[in-house]
C-alpha positions in Angstrom: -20.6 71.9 60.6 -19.7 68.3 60.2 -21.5 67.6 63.5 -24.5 69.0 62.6 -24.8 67.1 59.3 -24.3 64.4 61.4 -26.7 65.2 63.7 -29.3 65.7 61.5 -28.4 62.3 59.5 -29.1 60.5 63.0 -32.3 62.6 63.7 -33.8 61.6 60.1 -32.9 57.7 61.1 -34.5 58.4 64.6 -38.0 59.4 62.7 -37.8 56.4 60.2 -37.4 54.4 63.3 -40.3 55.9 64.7 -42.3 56.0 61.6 -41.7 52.0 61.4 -42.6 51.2 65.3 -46.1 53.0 64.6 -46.2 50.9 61.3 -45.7 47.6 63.2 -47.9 48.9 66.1 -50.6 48.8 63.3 -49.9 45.7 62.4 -49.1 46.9 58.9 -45.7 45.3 58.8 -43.9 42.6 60.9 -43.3 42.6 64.3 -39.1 41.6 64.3 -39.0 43.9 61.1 -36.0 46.8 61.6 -34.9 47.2 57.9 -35.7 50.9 57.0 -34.6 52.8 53.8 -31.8 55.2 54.3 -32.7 58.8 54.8 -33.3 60.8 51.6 -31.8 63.8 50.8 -34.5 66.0 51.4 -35.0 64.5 55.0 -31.1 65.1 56.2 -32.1 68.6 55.2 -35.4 68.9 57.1 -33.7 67.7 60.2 -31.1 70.1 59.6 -33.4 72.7 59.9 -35.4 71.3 62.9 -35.4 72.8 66.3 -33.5 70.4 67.6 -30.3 70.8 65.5 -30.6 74.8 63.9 -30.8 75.8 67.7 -28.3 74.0 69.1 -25.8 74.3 66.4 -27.1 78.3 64.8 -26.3 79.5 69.1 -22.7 77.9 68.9 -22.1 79.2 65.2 -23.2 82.8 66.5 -21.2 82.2 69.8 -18.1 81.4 67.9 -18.2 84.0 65.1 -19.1 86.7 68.1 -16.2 85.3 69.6 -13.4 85.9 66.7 -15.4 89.2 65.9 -14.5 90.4 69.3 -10.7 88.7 70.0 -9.8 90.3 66.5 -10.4 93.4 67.4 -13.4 94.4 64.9 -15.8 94.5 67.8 
């Protein structure tokens, strides 16, 4: 679990990133600018939920609990 909050901490800076290299490809803020505001909240949580982390980490939660299901016998 701890991975995948972390995971989706780093894919929320990865799209702020992203959001600001399109900014300064507009010329709407500096070229040498890299300051961006920490991720919100609401953003960890929407990159929680993205593809790229719910897959990744649901298949190795569902792996794992299949797993313990079936070595304890209730399977």
């Amino acid at each position: 679990m701890a991975f995948a909050i972390l995971d989706a901490y780093y894919l929320s800076l990865e799209r702020a990133y992203r959001n600001l290299y399109k900014l300064a490809c507009e010329e709407r803020v500096g070229a040498w600018v890299l300051a961006v505001p920490g991720p919100t909240f609401k953003e960890i949580v929407r990159a929680f939920f993205s593809p790229a982390v719910a897959l990744v980490y649901g298949s190795s939660l569902l792996a794992a609990t299949g797993m313990g299901l079936l070595l304890g016998g209730l399977l």
